[in-house]
C-alpha distance (Angstrom), angle and dihedral (degrees) to the residues before:
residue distance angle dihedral
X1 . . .
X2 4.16 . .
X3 4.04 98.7 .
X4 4.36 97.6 -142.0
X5 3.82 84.9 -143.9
X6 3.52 94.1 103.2
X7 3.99 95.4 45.4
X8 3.87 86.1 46.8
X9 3.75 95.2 54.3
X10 3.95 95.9 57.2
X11 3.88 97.6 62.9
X12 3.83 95.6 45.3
X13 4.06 89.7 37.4
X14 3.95 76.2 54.4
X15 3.49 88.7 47.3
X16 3.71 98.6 56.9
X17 3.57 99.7 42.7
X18 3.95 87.0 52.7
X19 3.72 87.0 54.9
X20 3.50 95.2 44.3
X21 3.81 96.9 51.9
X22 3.64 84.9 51.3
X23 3.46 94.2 48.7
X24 3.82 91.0 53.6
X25 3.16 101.2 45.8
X26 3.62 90.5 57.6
X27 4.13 90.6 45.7
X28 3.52 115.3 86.6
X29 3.93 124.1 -107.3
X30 3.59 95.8 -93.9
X31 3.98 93.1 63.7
X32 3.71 112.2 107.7
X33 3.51 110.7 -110.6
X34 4.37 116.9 -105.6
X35 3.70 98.4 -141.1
X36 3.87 137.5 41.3
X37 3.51 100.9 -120.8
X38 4.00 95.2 62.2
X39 4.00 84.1 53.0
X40 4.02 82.8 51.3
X41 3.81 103.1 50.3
X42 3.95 100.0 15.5
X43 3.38 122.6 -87.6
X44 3.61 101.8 -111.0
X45 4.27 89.5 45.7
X46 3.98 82.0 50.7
X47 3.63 99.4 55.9
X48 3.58 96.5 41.0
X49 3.89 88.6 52.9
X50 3.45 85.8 43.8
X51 3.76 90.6 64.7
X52 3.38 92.5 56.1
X53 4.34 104.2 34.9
X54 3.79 94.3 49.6
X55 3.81 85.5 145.0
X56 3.95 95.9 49.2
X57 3.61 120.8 105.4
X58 3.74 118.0 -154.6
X59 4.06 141.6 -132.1
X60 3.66 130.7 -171.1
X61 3.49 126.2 -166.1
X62 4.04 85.3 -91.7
X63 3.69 98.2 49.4
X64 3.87 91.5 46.3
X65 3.83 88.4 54.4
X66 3.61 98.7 49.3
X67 3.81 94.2 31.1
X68 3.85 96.3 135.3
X69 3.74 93.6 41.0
X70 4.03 91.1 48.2
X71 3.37 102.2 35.2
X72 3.95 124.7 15.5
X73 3.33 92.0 34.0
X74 3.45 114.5 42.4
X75 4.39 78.5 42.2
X76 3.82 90.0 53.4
X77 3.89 87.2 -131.5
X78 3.81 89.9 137.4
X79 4.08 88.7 62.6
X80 3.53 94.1 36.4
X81 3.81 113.0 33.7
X82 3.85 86.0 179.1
X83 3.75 97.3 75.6
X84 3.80 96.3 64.1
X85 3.44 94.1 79.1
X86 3.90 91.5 53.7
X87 3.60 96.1 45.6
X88 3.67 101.1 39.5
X89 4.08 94.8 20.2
X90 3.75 88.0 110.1
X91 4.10 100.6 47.5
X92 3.46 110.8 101.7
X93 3.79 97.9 -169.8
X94 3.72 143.8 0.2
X95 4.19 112.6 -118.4
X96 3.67 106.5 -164.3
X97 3.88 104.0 -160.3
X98 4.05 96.9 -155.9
X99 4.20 114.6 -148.3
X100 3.77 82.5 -173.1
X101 3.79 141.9 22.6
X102 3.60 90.3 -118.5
X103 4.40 102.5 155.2
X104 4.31 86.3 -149.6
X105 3.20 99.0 52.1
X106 4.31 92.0 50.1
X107 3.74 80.7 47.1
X108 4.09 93.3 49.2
X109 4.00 83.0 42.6
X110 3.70 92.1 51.7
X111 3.70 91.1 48.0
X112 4.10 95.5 53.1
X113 4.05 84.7 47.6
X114 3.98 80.0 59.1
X115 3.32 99.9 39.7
X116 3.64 93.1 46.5
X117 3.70 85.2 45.8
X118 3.91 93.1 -121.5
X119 3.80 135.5 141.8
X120 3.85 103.5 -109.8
X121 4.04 132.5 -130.8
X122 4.12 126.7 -179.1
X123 3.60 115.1 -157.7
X124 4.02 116.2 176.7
X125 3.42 106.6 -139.1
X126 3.75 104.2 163.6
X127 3.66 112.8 -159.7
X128 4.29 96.8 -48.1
X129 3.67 113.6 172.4
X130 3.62 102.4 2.5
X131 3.83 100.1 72.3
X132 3.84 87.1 63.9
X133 3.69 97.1 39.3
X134 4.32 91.6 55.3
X135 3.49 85.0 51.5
X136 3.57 104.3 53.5
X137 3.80 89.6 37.9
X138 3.84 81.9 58.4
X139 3.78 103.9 49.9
């Protein structure tokens, strides 16, 4: 039997990350920032893009590593091919927010676009925001 917890967890994963761009947008600049990738690219830079890549789903350099074990797996889509498409059937493209210009990891990046069935996009971002933020979590 298909379980339906891993087509229920999109739209409320959706959901959340709705309310939490709207919930940042409204915080002021010195709130930390909920997810990795606004650390990555700059918070204000991500939500702007965000605006505009609603249909984007996004790798870091940890995601791309562990793409089977964070993704396909825990998804199932290796046992059941036929959920991709109602998972990811609303993804335009994969962004692949690099840490590192590590050549494998574009390649494993560019592979989960194709397996994913996704146009592709590399952006370096290095480490942005988050560089600043450990440090003044630290002090």
């Amino acid at each position: 039997m298909v379980s339906t917890a891993s087509s229920l967890a999109m739209p409320n994963a959706a959901r959340r990350a709705n309310s939490t761009r709207s919930a940042n947008r409204r915080a002021s600049s010195a709130s930390p920032a909920r997810i990795a990738m606004h650390f990555f690219t700059g918070t204000e830079k991500f939500l702007a893009e965000c605006e505009e890549e609603f249909t984007a789903f996004y790798l870091t350099d940890l995601i791309t590593r562990q793409f089977e074990a964070f993704v396909i797996e825990p998804l199932k889509l290796d046992k059941h091919p036929e959920l991709r498409d109602m998972v990811f059937g609303n993804y335009t493209k994969v962004v692949y927010l690099a840490q590192t210009e590590d050549p494998a990891l574009q390649a494993k990046a560019k592979w989960a676009a194709d397996y994913l069935k996704l146009d592709y996009e590399y952006r370096f971002t290095g480490y942005g925001d988050l560089t600043s933020a450990l440090k003044s979590a630290a002090a």
